[in-house]
C-alpha positions in Angstrom: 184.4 156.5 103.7 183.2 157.2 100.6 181.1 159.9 101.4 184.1 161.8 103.0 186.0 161.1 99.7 183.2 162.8 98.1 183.1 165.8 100.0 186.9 166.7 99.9 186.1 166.4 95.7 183.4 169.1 96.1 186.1 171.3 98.4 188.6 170.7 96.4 186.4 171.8 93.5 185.0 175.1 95.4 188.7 175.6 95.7 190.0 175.6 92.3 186.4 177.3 90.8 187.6 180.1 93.3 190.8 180.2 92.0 189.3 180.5 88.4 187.7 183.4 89.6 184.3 181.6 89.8 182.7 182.6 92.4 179.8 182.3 92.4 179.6 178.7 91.2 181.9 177.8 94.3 179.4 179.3 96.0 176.6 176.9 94.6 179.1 173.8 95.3 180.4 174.6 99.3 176.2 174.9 99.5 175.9 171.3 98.3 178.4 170.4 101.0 176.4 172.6 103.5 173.2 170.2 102.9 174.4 167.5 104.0 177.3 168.1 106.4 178.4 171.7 108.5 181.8 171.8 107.3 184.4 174.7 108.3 186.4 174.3 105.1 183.0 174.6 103.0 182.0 177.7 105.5 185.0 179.5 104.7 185.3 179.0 101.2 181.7 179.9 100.6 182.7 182.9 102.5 185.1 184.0 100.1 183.6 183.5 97.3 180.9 185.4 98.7 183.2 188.5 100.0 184.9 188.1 96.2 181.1 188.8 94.8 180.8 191.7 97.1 178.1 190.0 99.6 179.9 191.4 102.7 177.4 190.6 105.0 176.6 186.9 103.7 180.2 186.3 103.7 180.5 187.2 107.4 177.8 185.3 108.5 179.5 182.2 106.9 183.0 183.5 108.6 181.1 183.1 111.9 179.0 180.0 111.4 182.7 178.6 110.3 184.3 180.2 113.5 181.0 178.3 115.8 181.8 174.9 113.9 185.7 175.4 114.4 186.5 177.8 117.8 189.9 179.6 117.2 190.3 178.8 113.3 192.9 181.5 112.3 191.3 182.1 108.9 188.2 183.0 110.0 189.6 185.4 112.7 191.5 187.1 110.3 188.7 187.4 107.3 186.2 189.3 110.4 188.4 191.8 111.3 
């Protein structure tokens, strides 16, 4: 329980560095929530950061990793097209 607790912190965190226009530091913190667990919220906001940085390709490639954890999320469809 408490390491769920923990990871919603670190997404909530990627979030608001995002938000604050810090990319690339939520970047470094959904990949500390990619070592130890594939989740779709960390997939897709490591994707934007990354699209926000201008890695196209890296960012799609965490859109469809997020899209093989998740079938049918409506973010991720959206952010590949």
């Amino acid at each position: 329980m408490l390491y769920k607790f923990v990871l919603n912190c670190l997404i909530l965190t990627a979030y608001t560095e995002n938000k604050l226009e810090r990319y690339s530091k939520a970047a470094d913190t959904c990949e500390k929530i990619l070592r130890v667990s594939e989740d779709c919220e960390a997939l897709i906001v490591k994707a934007g950061s990354l699209a926000a940085l201008a890695k196209y390709p890296e960012a799609i490639v965490r859109y469809k990793r997020a899209l093989a954890v998740a079938p049918g999320n409506k973010h991720c469809i959206e952010q590949i097209k």
